[in-house]
C-alpha positions in Angstrom: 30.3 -5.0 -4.6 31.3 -1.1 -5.2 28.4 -0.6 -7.4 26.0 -2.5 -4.6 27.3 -0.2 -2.0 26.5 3.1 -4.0 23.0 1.9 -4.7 22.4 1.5 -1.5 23.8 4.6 -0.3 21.9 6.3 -3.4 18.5 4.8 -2.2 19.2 6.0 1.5 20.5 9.3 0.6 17.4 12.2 2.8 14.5 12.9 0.9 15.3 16.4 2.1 18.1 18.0 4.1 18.4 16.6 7.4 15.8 14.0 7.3 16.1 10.2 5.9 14.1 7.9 4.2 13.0 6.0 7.3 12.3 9.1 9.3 9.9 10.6 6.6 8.2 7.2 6.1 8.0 6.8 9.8 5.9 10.2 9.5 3.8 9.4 7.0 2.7 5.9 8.5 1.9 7.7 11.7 -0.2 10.5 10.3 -2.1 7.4 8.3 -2.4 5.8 11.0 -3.6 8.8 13.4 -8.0 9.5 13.7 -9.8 12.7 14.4 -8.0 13.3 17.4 -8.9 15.1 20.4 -11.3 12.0 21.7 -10.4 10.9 25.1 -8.2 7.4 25.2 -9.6 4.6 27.3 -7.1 2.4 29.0 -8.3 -1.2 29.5 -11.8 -0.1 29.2 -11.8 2.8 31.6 -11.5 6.4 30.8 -8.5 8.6 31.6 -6.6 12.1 31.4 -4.9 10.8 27.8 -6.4 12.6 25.0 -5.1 11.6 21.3 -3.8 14.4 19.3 -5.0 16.2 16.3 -2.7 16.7 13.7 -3.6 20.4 13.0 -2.3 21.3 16.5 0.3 19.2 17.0 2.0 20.6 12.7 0.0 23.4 12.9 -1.5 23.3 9.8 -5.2 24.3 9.2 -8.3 21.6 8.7 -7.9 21.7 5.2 -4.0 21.2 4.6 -4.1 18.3 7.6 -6.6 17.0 5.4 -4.5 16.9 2.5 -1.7 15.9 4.8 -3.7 12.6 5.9 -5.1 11.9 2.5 -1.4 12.0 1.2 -0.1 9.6 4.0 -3.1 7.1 3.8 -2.0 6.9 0.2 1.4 6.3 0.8 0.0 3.8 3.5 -2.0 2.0 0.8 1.8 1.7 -1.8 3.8 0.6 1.3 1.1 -2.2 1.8 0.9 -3.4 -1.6 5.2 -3.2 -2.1 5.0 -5.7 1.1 2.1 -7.9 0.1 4.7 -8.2 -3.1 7.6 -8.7 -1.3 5.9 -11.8 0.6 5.3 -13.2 -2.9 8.8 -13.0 -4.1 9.9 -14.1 -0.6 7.5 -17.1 -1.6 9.1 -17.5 -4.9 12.1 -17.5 -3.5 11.8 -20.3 -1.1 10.1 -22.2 -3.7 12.9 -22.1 -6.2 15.5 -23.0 -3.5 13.2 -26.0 -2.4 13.4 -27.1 -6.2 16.8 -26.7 -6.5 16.5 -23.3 -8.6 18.8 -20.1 -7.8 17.4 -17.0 -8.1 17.5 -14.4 -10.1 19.0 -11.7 -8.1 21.2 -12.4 -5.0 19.8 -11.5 -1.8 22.0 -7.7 -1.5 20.4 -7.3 -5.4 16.6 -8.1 -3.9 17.0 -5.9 -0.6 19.0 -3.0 -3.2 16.0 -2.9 -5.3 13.4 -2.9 -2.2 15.5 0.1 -0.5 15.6 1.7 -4.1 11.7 1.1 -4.5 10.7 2.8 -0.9 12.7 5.5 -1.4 11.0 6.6 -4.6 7.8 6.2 -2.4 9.0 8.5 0.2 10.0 10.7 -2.4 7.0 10.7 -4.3 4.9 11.3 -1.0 7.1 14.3 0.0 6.8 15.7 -3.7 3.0 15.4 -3.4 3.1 17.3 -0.2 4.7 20.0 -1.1 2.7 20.4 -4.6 -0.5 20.2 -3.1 0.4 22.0 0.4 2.7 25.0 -1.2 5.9 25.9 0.2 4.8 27.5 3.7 2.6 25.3 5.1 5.1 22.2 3.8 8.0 24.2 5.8 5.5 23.3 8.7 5.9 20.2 8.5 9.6 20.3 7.4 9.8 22.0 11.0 7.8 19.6 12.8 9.3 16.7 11.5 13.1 18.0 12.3 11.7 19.3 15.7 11.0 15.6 16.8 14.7 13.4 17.7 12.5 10.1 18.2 10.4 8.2 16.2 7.0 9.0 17.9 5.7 12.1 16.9 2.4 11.9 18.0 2.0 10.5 21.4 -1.1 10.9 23.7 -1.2 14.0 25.3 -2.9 15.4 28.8 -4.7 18.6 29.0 -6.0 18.9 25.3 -10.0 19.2 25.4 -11.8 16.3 24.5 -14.1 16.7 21.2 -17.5 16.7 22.1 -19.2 13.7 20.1 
């Protein structure tokens, strides 16, 4: 149970000081997730003041690092994806056996150690290839950004940016 408990703690321990595991992948997943910005936001089919962001302005990086920034995140996207399209199957598996009568291989605290163990490395990995392919001074920007930001949204729609001209 000792050894469980320091697994888990070691797969939780911040990816870099301050930050954890969960804020950095909540990061990453957003940026993925985020478009050009800068186009205007209709709600319910009608235009308003909302504007989404750009990620340039809101890290303050330049086009080419947010670039590298994005391509970085929608690659860490696409590894989270295919860990939990292989977590459903061992789910699966898992029901399966118990329906036959089987017990599993690993206990349940074993399965999730593993999982929290596997994301982590993700996150690290991620945060590694930022910083290699960024350099150190335009990752502190985003170190900054990131510990600047107490919630979990760290792009919301914004008023009074221009909208891009399509």
């Amino acid at each position: 149970m000792i050894i469980r408990a320091a697994l888990l703690m070691l797969a939780c321990c911040c990816v870099l000081p301050g930050q954890s595991t969960e804020t950095y992948t909540s990061f990453l997943l957003q940026v993925a997730r985020l478009g050009n910005g800068g186009n205007a936001v209709l709600l319910n089919g009608e235009p308003s003041d909302l504007v989404s962001p750009r990620l340039q302005d809101e890290v303050g990086l330049g086009a080419n690092e947010a670039e590298g920034l994005k391509s970085v995140a929608k690659d860490f996207q696409s590894r989270m994806a295919t860990m939990d399209l292989a977590l459903r199957s061992v789910t699966w598996e898992r029901r399966m056996a118990a329906i036959a009568g089987e017990n599993p291989k690993l206990s349940e605290a074993e399965l999730q150690a593993q999982l929290t163990r596997q994301k982590a490395q993700l996150v690290t990995d991620a945060v590694r290839q930022l910083e290699t392919r960024l350099g150190e001074a335009q990752f502190q920007a985003i170190r900054n950004f990131i510990n600047s930001h107490n919630d979990s949204q760290f792009f919301p729609l914004r008023t009074g940016y221009p909208a891009v001209a399509k």
